[in-house]
C-alpha positions as CSV (number, residue, x, y, z in Angstrom):
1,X,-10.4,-11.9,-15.4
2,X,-12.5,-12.8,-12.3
3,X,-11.8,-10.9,-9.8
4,X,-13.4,-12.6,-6.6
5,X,-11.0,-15.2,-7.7
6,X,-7.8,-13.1,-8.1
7,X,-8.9,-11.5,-4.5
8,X,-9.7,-14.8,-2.6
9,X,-6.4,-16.4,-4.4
10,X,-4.1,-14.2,-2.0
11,X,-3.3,-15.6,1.1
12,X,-2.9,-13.0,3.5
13,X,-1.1,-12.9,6.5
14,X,-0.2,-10.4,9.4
15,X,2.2,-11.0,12.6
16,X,3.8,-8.7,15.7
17,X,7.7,-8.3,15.7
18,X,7.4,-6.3,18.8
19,X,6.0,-2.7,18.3
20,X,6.0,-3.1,14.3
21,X,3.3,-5.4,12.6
22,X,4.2,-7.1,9.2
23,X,1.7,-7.7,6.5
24,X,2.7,-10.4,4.1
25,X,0.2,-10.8,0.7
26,X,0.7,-14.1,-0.7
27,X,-0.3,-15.3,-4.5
28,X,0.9,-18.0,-6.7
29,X,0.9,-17.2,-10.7
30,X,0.9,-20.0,-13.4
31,X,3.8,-17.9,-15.3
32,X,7.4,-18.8,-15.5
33,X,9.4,-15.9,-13.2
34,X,10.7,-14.4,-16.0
35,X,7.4,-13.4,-17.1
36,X,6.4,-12.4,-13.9
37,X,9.4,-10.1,-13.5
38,X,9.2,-8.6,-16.8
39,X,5.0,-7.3,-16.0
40,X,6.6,-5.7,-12.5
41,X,9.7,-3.7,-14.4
42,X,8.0,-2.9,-17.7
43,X,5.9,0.5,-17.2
44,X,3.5,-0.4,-20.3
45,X,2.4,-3.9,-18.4
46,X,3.0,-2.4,-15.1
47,X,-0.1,0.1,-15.7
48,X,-2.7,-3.1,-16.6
49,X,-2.1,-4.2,-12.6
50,X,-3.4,-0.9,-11.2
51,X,-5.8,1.6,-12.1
52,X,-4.8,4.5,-13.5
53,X,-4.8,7.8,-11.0
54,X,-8.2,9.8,-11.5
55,X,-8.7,13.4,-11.0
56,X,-10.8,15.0,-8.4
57,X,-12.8,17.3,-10.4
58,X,-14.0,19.7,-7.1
59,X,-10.0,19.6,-5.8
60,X,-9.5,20.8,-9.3
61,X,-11.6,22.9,-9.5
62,X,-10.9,24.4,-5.8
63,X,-7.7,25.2,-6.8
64,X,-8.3,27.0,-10.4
């Protein structure tokens, strides 16, 4: 996976609906919608999209 691709693949897009602003992130995938649905709702394929939470060893630490 390349990710300057993935990142520059996402059109981006932000507009003014009076006081609130709206941030649309755009990106086409070569899968069928079923697939694409089924990586967003399963937890096991969900967690290969984001990076799993990492602890802060000094907050840790702090706090023992």
């Amino acid at each position: 996976m390349n990710l300057a691709e993935l990142i520059t693949g996402v059109t981006r897009t932000v507009t003014t609906q009076g006081s609130h602003h709206i941030v649309q992130l755009e990106h086409v995938f070569e899968a069928p919608p079923e697939e694409i649905w089924d990586a967003i709702t399963q937890p096991q394929r969900l967690e290969k999209w984001f990076e799993p939470p990492r602890a802060n060893s000094s907050k840790a630490a702090a706090t023992n």
